[in-house]
N, C-alpha and C positions, 0 to 999 in steps of 0.2 A: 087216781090219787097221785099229786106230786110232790117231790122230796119239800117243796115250798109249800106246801100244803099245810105241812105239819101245823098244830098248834102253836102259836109265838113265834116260829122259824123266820115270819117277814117281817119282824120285830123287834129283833135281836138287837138293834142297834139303840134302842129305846131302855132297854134293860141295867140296872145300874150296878148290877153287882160285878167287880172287875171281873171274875172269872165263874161259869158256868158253863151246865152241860143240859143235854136234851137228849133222851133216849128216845127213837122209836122204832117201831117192829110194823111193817105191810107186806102184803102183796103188792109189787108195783110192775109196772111192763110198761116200756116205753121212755121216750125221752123225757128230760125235765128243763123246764124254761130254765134258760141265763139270768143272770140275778149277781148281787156284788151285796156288799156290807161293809162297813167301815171295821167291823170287830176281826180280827185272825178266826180261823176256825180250825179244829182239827176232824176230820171227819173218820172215826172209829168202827170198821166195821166189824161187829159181832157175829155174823153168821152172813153166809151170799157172795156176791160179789160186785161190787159197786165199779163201773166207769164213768171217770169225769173227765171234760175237755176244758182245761184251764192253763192258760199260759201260754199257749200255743202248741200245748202235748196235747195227748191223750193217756190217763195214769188209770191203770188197774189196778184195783184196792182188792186182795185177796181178806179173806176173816183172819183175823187178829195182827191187822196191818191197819194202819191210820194214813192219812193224804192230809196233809200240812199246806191252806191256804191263807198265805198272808191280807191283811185286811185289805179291801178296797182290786182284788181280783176277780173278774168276771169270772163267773164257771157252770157250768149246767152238767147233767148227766145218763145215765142210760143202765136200765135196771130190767133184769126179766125174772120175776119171779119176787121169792121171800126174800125178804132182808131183813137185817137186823140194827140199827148204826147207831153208836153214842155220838153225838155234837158238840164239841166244847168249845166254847168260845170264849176269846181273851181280848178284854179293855186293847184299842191301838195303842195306848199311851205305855202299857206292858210290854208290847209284844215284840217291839224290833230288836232284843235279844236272840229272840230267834230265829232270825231270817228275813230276808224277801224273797226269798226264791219257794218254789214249792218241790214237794218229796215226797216219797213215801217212807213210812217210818215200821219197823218191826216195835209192833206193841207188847212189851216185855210186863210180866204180875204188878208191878207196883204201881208202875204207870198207868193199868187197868184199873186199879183201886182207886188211883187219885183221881181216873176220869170220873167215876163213877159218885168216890163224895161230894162232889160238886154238883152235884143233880140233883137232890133234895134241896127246895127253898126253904121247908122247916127246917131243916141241919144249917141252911147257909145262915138263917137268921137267927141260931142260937149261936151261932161262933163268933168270939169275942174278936177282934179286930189285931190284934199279936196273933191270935191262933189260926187267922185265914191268911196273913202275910207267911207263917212259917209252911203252911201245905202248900202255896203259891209257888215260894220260895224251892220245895224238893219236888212239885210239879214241875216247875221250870229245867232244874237239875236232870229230872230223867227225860224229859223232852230232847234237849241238849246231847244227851248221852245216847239215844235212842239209835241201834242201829237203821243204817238205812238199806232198803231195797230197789235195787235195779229193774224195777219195774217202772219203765218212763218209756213212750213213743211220742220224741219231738216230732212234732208236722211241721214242710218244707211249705216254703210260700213260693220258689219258683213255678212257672206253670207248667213246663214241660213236667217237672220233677213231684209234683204235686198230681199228676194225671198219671204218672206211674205206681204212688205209694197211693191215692183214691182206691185202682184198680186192685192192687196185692189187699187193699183192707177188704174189696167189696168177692175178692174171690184170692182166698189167702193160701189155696192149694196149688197156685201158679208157681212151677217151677223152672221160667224161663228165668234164663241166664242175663250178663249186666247186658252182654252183647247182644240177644236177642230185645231185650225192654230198650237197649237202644233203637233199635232200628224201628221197633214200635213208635217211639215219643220222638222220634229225629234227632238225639245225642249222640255222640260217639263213648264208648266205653270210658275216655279219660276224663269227658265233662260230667257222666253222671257220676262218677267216683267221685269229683272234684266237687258238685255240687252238693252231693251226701255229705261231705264233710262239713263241710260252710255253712250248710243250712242244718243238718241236725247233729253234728258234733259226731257220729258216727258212720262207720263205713257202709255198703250196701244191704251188705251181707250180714253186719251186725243188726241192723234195723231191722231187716224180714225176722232176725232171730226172735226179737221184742217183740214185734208182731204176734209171731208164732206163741210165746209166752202168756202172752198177756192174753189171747185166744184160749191158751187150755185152761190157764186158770181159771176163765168163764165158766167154761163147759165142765172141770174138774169137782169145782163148787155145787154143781148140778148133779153129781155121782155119776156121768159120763167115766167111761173105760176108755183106757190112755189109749187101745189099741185102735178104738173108734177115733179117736183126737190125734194120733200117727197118721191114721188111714185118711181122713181129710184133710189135711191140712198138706198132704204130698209127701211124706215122706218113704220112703222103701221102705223103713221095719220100724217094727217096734223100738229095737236097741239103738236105732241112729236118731229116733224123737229123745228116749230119755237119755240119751248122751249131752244131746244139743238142750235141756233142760238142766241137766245137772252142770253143765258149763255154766250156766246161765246161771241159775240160783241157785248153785252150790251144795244141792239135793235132790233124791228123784220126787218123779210126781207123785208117786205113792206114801212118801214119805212126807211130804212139804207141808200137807195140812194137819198133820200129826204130831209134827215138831211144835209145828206152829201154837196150837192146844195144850202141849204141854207146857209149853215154855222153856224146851230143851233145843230149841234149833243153836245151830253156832253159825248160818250165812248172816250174811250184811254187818260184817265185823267192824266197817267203818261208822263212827259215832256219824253223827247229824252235826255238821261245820254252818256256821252263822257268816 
């Protein structure tokens, strides 16, 4: 089964209510065909962990973390196991308040609630037309508001430098140095520093981090042990994986999806900018 599978999901564009959502719950494994839609979508994940390639990233959707795809962006994705994911999607003629760019969003109680009333077509088709402008209205407001998470790995399109970051995704426990992936790819240390920038906005070193991140959270969401998620991915100890995690997201691993649950975290304190 795939995310496009879903009931009405290839449809969505046919659908006339400006704002609606789609719940559903599988087992999936495996890739999901690339597919586009004129409507925004926010993609809510409830439980699992979802990755999508959209935009030229790769964005890892931890549980109770949303992926903000503006309309009319190609994206498919990559799922091993349960999931959970609310879908909500918003009229284009709405939606360029909030963005063209894509994100990930820390989905905070209210915002849960607003995804979720809009998921009933018996609730959408008793709400009088004042009453579905004003939940639109403070939808839109916590969308807005929404912090965001630095869970984002841009992919480089040069080719040297694209055959280095292939290799670190396809075996993410490589702990060779710039110098060493130089001599591998035929760069010199200052072109791939240089190239890192330009092409993903980030330094070398910063990027393998997001790599690394966005790896545990997979395995995290699967009840894997941080020590096992340390142990492969290269690091010496335990204390230097949740250091380099806690830099990163602001929390340790043991904590992150906890926060998250509650609704007590305090990372990604910058709102969501338009």
């Amino acid at each position: 089964m795939e995310l496009t599978d879903i009931p009405g999901a290839d449809k969505v564009d046919e659908v006339s209510y400006p704002v609606f959502s789609l719940v559903t719950e599988a087992v999936l494994r495996g890739e999901t065909m690339f597919h586009w839609h004129d409507k925004a979508q926010l993609m809510y994940v409830i439980s699992g962990v979802l990755t999508i390639h959209a935009a030229g990233s790769i964005w890892t959707v931890p549980p109770h973390c949303a992926l903000w795809i503006p309309g009319g962006v190609s994206h498919g994705g990559r799922v091993a196991g349960h999931i959970k994911i609310a879908n909500l999607y918003i009229d284009p003629r709405l939606a360029p308040p909030l963005g063209d760019d894509c994100g990930i969003l820390f989905v905070q109680p209210l915002l849960r609630e607003l995804i979720f009333r809009f998921e009933a077509p018996a609730q959408l088709e008793r709400m009088d037309r004042d009453r579905k402008a004003r939940l639109i209205a403070v939808l839109f407001d916590e969308l807005l508001e929404a912090p965001v998470e630095p869970i984002h790995l841009p992919m480089p399109i040069e080719r040297r430098l694209r055959r280095l970051t292939d290799s670190m995704i396809e075996k993410p426990a490589q702990r060779f140095t710039i110098d060493e992936w130089g001599a591998r790819i035929g760069a010199s240390n200052r072109t791939i520093s240089r190239l890192f920038q330009r092409e993903t906005g980030m330094s070398f070193i910063r990027w393998r981090q997001q790599l690394h991140v966005g790896i545990a959270l997979q395995r995290l969401a699967q009840g894997e042990s941080v020590t096992n998620i340390a142990g492969d991915l290269g690091y010496e100890s335990v204390s230097a994986f949740i250091s380099m995690f806690r830099r990163m997201l602001g929390t340790t691993p043991a904590r992150y999806f906890g926060e998250a649950a509650s609704g007590t975290s305090e990372r990604g304190e910058s709102p969501r900018v338009s």
